[in-house]
DRENFI-100213 format. One line per 8 residues: number of its first residue (from 1); for each residue x, y negated, z of N, C-alpha, C. Coordinates in steps of 0.1 Angstrom, whole numbers, plus 5000, padded with zeros to 4 digits. Layout:
# residues N
NUM = X,Y,Z,X,Y,Z,X,Y,Z | ...
This chain:
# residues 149
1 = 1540,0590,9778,1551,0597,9771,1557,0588,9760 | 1570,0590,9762,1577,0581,9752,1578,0586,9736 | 1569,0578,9725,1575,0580,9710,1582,0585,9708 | 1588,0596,9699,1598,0601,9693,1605,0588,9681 | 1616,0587,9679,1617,0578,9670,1622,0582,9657 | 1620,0575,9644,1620,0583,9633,1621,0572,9621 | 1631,0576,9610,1629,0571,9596,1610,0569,9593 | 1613,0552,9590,1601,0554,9586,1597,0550,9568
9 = 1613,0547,9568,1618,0543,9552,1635,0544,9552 | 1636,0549,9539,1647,0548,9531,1648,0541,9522 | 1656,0527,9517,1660,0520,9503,1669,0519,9502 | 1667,0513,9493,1684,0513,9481,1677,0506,9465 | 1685,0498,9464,1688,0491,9451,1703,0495,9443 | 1697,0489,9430,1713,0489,9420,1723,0481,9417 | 1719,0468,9421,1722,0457,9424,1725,0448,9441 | 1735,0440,9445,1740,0435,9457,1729,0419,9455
17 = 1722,0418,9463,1715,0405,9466,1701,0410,9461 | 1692,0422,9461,1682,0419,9456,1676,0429,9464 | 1660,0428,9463,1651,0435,9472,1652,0452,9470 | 1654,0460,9481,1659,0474,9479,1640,0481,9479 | 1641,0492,9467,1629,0500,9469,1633,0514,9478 | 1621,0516,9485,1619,0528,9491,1619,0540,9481 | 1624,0551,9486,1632,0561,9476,1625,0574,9492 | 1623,0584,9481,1620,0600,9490,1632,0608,9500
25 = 1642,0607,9495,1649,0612,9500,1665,0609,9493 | 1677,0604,9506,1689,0602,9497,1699,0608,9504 | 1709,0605,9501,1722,0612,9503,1730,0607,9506 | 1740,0608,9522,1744,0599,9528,1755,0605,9527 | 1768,0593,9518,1780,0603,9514,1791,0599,9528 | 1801,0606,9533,1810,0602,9546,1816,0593,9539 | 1820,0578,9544,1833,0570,9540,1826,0559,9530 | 1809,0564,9527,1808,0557,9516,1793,0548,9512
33 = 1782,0559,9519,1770,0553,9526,1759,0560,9514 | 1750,0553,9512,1744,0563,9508,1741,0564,9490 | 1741,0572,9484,1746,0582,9468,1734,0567,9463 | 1740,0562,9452,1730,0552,9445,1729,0542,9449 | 1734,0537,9460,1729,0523,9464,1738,0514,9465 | 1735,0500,9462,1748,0489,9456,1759,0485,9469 | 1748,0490,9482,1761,0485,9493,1769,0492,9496 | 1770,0504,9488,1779,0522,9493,1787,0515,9488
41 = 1804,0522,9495,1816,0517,9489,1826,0518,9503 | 1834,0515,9499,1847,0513,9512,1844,0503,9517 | 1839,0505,9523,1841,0488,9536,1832,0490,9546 | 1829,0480,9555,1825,0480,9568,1812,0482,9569 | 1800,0478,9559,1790,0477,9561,1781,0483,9551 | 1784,0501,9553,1781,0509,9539,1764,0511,9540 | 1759,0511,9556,1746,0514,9556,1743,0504,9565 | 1727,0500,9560,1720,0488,9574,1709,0493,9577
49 = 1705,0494,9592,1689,0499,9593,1686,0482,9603 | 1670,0485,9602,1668,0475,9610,1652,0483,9612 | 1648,0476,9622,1634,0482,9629,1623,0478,9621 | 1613,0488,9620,1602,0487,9615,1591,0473,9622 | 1591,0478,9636,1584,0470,9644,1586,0451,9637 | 1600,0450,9636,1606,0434,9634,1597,0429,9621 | 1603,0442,9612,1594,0439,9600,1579,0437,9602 | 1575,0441,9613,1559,0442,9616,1556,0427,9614
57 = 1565,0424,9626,1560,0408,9633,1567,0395,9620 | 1573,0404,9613,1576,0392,9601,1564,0393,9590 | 1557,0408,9587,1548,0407,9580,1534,0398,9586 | 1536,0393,9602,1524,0385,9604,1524,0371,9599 | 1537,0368,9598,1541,0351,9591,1540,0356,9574 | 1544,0366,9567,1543,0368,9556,1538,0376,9552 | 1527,0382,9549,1521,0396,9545,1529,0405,9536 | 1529,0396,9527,1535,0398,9516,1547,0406,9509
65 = 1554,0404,9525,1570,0414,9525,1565,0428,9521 | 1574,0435,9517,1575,0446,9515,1587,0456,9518 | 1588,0469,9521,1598,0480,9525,1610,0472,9518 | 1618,0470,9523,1636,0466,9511,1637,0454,9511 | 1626,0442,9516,1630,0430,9514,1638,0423,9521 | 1643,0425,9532,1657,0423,9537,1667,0435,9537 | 1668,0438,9523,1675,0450,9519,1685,0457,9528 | 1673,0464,9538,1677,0475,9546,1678,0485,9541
73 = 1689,0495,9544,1686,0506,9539,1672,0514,9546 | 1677,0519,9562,1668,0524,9568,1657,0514,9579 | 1643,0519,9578,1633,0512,9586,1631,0522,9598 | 1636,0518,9610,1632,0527,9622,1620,0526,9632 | 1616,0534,9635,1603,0534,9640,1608,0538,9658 | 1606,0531,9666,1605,0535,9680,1619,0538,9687 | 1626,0533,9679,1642,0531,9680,1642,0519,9690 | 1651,0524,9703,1658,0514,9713,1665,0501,9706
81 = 1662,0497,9694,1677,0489,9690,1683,0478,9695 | 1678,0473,9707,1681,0466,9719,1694,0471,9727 | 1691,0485,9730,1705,0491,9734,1717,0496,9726 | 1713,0492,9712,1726,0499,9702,1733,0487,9704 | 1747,0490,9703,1761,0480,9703,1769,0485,9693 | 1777,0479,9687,1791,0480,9686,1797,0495,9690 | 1803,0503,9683,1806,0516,9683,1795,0527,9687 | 1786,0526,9687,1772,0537,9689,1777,0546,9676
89 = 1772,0556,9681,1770,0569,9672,1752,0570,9670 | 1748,0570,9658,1735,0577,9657,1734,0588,9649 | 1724,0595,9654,1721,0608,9645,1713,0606,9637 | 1711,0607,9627,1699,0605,9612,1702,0620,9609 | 1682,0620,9609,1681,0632,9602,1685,0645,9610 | 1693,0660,9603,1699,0668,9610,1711,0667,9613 | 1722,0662,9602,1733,0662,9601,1737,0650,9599 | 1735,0640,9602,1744,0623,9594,1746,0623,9607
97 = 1760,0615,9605,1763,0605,9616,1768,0594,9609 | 1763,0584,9622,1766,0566,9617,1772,0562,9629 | 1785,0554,9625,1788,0547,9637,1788,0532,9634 | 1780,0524,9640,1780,0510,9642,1788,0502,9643 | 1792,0494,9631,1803,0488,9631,1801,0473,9632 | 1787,0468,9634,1779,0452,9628,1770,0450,9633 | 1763,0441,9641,1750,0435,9648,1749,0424,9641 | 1740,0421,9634,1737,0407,9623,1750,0409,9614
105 = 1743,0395,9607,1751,0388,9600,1748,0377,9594 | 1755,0369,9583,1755,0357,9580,1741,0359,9573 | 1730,0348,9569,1722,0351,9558,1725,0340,9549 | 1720,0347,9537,1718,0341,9522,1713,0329,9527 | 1721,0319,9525,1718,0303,9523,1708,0302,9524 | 1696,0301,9533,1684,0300,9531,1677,0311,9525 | 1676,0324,9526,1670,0333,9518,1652,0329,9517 | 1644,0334,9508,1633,0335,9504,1625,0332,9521
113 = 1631,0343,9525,1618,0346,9538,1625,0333,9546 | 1633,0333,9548,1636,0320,9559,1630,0310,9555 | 1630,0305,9543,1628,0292,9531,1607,0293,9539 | 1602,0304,9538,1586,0304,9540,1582,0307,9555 | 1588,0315,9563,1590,0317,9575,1599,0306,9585 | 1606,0300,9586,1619,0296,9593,1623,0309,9598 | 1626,0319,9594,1627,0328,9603,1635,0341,9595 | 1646,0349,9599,1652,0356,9588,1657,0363,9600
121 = 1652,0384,9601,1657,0390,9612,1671,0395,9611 | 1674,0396,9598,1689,0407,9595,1698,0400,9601 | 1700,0383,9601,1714,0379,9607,1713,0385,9624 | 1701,0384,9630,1704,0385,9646,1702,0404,9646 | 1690,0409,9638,1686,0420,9638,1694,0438,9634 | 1697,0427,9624,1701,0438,9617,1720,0446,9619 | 1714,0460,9618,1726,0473,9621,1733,0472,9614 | 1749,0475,9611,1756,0479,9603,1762,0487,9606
129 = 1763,0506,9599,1771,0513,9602,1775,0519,9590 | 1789,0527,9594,1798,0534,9583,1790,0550,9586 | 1794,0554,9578,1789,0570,9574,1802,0577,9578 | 1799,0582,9591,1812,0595,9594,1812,0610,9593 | 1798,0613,9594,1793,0627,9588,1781,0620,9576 | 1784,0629,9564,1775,0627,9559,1760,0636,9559 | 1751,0638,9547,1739,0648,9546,1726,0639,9540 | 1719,0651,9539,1703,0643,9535,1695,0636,9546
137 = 1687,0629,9545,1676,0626,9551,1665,0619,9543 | 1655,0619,9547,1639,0611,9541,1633,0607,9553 | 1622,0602,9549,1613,0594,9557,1608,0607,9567 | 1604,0604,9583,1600,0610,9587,1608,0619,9600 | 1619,0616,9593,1632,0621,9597,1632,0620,9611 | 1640,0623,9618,1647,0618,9638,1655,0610,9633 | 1659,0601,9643,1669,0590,9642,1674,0591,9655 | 1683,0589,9662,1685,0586,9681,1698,0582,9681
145 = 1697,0577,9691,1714,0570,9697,1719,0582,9701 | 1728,0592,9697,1737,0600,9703,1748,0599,9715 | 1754,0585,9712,1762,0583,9720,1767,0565,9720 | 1766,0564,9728,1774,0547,9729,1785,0539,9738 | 1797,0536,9738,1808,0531,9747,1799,0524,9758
């Protein structure tokens, strides 16, 4: 039987370039991403999830990491993210919708974990989507691909 898949973390920092803490529950505003956190705002890349699992296999080269250190917002558990692309719709929670606007990105000149790892997942790994319905969610939550081109 296949896993259900699910928030297995929420972060957010106050600050753009630094390690995001895991937070109970936030608020995912439409247009703007989620209430408190430094990457909300108008533009393309208001929320990032990236898979718990990745984080697994980087905590075996680094123990050390912790929830937010490649300042994701959301950590997903049992999520296909293999099959998300470019315009996916996900459901978070009851009510959020995310549409995927970004697969990777550039990384920080060498960030920390690359510099001790060779190895950094968010440029190949990591989600970026806009907030088109907003709402709450926490840890624990549903996550699923609703729909994809």
């Amino acid at each position: 039987m296949k896993s259900k898949s699910y928030i297995d973390a929420i972060c957010v920092s106050d600050t753009k370039g630094t390690v995001k803490t895991p937070i109970k529950k936030a608020m995912f505003v439409k247009g703007h991403g989620i209430q408190g956190d430094a990457h909300a705002g108008n533009w393309h890349r208001q929320v990032s999830l990236l898979a718990g699992e990745s984080i697994d296999r980087m905590k075996r080269k680094m123990p050390e990491i912790n929830r937010g250190a490649f300042a994701e917002n959301i950590i997903t558990r049992n999520l296909d993210t293999k099959s998300i692309k470019v315009g996916c719709i996900l459901c978070v929670g009851r009510e959020i919708l995310l549409k995927v606007i970004q697969i990777g990105k550039d990384c920080h000149h060498g960030c920390a974990i690359k510099q001790k790892t060779g190895e950094c997942i968010m440029p190949a790994e990591g989600i970026f989507a806009e907030v088109i319905q907003g709402g709450s969610a926490k840890p624990g939550d549903p996550i699923k691909i609703f729909t994809c081109p």
